[in-house]
C-alpha positions as CSV (number, residue, x, y, z in Angstrom):
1,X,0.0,0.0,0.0
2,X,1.2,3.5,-1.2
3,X,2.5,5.7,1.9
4,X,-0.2,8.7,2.3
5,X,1.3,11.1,4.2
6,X,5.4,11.7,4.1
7,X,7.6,13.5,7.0
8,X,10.7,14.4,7.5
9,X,12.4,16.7,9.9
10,X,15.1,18.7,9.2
11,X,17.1,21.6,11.3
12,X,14.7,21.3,14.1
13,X,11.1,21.5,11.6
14,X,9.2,19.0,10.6
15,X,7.1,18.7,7.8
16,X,3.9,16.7,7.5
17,X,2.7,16.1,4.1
18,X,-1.1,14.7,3.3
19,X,-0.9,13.2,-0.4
20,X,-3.8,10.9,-1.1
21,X,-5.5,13.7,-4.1
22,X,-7.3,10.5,-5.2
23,X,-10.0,11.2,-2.2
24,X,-8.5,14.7,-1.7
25,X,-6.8,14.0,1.5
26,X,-9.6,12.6,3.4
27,X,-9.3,11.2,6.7
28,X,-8.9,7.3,6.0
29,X,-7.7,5.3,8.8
30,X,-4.5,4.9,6.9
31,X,-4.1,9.0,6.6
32,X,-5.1,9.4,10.2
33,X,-2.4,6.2,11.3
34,X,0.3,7.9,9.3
35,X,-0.2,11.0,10.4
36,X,0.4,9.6,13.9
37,X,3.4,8.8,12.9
38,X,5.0,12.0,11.4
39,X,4.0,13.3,15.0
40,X,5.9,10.5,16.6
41,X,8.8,11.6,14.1
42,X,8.7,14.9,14.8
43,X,8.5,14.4,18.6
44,X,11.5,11.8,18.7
45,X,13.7,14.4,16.7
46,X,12.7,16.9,18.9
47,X,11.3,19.5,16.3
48,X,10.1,23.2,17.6
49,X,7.7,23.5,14.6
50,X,5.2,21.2,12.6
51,X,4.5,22.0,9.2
52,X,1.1,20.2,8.5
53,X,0.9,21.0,4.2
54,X,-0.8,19.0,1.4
55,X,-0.8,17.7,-2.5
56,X,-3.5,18.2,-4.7
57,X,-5.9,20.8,-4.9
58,X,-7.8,19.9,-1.7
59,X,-6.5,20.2,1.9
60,X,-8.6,17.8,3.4
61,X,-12.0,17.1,2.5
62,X,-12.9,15.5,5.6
63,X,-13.7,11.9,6.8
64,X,-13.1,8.8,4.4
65,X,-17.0,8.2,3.9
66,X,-16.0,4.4,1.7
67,X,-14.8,3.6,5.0
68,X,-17.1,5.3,7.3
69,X,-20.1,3.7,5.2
70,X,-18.6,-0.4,6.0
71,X,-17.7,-2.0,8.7
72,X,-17.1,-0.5,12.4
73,X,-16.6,3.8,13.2
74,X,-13.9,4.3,15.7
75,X,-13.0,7.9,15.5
76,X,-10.3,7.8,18.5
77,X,-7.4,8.2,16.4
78,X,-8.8,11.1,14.7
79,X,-9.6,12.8,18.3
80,X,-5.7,11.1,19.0
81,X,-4.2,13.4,16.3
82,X,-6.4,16.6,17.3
83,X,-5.2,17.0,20.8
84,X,-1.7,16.5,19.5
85,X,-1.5,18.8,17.4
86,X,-3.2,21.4,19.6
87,X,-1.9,19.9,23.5
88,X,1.8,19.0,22.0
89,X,4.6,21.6,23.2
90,X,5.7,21.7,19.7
91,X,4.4,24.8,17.3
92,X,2.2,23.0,14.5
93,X,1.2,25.5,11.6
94,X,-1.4,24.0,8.8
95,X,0.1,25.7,5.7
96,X,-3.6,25.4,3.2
97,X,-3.4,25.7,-0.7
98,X,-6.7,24.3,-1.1
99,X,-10.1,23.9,-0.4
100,X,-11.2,22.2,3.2
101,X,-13.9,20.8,4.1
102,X,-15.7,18.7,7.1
103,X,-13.3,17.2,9.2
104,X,-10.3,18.6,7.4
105,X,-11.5,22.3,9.2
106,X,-11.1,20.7,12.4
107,X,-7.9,19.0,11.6
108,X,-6.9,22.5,10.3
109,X,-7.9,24.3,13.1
110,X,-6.0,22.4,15.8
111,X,-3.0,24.0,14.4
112,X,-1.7,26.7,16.5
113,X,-1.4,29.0,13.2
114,X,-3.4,28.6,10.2
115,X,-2.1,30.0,6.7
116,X,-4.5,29.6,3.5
117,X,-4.5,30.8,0.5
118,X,-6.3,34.0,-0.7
119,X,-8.7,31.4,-2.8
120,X,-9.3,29.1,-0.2
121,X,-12.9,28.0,0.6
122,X,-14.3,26.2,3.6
123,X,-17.3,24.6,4.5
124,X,-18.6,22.1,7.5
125,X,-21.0,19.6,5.0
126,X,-21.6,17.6,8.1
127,X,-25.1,17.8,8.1
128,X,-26.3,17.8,4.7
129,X,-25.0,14.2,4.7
130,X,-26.7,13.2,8.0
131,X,-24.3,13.5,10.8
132,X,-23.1,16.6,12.5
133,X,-19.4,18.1,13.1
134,X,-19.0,16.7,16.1
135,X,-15.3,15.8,16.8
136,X,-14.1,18.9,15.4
137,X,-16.6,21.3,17.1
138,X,-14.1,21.3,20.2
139,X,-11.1,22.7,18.4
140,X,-13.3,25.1,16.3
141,X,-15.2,26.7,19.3
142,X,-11.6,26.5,20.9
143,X,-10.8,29.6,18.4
144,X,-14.2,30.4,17.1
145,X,-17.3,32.1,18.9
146,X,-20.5,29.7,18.5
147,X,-22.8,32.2,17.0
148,X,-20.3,32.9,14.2
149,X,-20.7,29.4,13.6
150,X,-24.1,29.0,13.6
151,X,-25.4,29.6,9.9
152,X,-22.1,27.5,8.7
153,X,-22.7,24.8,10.8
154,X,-26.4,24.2,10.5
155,X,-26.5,24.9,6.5
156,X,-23.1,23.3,4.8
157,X,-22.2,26.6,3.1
158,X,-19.4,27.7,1.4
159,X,-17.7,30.7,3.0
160,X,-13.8,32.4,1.9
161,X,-10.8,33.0,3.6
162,X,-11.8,36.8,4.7
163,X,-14.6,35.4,6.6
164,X,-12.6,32.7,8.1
165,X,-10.3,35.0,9.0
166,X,-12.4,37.4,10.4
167,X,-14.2,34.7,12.6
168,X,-10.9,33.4,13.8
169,X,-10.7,30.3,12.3
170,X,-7.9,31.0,10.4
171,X,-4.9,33.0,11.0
172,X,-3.4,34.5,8.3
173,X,-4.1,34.8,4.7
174,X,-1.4,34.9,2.1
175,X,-0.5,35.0,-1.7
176,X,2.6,33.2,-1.1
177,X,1.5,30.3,1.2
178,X,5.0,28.8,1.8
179,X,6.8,32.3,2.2
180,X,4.5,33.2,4.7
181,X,4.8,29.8,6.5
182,X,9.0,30.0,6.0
183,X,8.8,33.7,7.8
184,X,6.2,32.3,10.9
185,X,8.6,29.0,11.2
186,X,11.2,31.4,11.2
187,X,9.9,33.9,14.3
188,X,9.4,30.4,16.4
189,X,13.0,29.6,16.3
190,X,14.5,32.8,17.6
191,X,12.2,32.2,20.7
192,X,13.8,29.6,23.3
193,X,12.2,26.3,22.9
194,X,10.9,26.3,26.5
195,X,9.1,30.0,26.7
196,X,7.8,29.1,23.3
197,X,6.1,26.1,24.7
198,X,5.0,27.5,27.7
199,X,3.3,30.3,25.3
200,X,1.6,28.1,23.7
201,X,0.1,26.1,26.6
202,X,-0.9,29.8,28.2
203,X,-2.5,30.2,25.0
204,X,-5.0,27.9,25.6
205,X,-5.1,27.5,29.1
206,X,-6.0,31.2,30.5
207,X,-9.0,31.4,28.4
208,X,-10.5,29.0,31.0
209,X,-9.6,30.3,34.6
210,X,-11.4,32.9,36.4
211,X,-9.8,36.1,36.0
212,X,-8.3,36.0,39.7
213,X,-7.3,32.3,39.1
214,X,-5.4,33.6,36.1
215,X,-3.2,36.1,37.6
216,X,-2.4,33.7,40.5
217,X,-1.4,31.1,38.3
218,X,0.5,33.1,35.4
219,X,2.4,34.9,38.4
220,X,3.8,31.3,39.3
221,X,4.9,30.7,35.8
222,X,6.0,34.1,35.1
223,X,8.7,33.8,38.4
224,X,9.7,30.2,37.3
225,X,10.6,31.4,33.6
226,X,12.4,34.2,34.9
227,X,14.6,32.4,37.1
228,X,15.2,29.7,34.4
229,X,18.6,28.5,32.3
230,X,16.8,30.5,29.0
231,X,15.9,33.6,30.8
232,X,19.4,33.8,31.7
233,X,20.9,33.0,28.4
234,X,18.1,34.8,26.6
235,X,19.3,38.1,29.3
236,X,22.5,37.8,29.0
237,X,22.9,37.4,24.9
238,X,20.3,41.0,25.1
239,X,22.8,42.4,27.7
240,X,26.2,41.3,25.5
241,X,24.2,41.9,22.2
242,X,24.6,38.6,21.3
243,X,22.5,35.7,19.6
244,X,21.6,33.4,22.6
245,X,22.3,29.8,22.2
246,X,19.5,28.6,21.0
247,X,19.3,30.6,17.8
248,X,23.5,30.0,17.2
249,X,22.8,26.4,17.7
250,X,20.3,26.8,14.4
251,X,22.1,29.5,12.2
């Protein structure tokens, strides 16, 4: 059986590449085990970014329905690759020269930044085939406010990359997909791998304290990263105008 998704790593970034255009990406179990295993890749080289990109002129268009249609639905590897690429401390960036659709918006969206094309269109067709966009309604409303979501979710309809952008589903738009991406992938590696992982995780996780709790907690963290080996490099390299270590490391 033909491999459908590559990876490779390579000077701490890992790329993820979806390649089944035969069914436009969608999420077959053998898509969804491979793609398990370009994050297994990319965690056991230690990578600071994910690069999640595609062949073919579709994204993802969501789940396998051949499959989905015979024998037994067991959707925990899908929900097994969403929380890694959102909970993981490594960066992951969905870089989209295609249309999406279904279940490829949610896989899309569990990226921490989200590049499309200027052409790109979405749309959840959950429910005009019978089911609903269930899975990936917790890393949509993760980014997206549920009454923006409202007249996509219950019709199927098409909408562009302004609106998705203006929603917050997506994160930047650009004309030059892969330049964009180079330039992001870029700005995470001058940060120290720790801070930018612990920026990340406060990403999602003050959003759900209590205001109060918030400050208590992020005071904690704030005095721990202060006081740790990359806040004294990261100092001391500002101090001696100097690259700090981690960025020489990856010149």
């Amino acid at each position: 059986m033909d491999e459908v998704v590559h990876h490779s790593v390579e000077r701490g970034v890992a790329t993820i590449t979806l390649d089944s255009p035969s069914n436009r990406n969608a999420l077959s179990r053998q898509l969804i085990n491979e793609l398990h295993a370009g994050i297994d890749a990319a965690e056991a080289a230690a990578a600071r970014v994910i690069v999640l990109q595609h062949t073919g002129n579709t994204f993802c268009a969501g789940a396998d329905l051949k499959e989905r249609s015979s024998g037994p639905v067991d959707s925990g590897g899908m929900v097994g690759v969403l929380r890694r690429l959102s909970d993981g401390a490594t960066v992951t960036i969905a870089a989209v020269n295609g249309a999406v659709r279904a279940g490829g918006v949610g896989l899309m969206a569990s990226c921490d930044l989200v590049v499309v094309a200027r052409d790109t269109t979405f749309a959840f067709t959950e429910v005009r085939i019978g089911v609903a966009p269930a899975i990936i309604s917790v890393p949509i409303l993760a980014r997206v406010n549920a009454a923006l979501l409202a007249a996509p979710f219950l019709t199927g309809e098409t909408f562009d990359a302004a609106d998705a952008r203006a929603m917050g589903l997506i994160t930047h738009i650009s004309d030059d997909v892969a330049a964009t991406v180079a330039t992001l992938v870029g700005g995470v590696l001058q940060g120290a791998p720790g801070a930018v992982a612990a920026t990340k995780a406060l990403l999602r996780r003050v959003p759900t304290l209590s205001r109060d709790a918030a400050y208590i907690e992020m005071q904690v963290l704030s005095e721990h990263l202060f006081q740790s080996h990359e806040a004294t490099e990261g100092i001391g390299a500002f101090r001696e105008r100097r690259a700090p270590s981690w960025q020489v490391a990856r010149s």
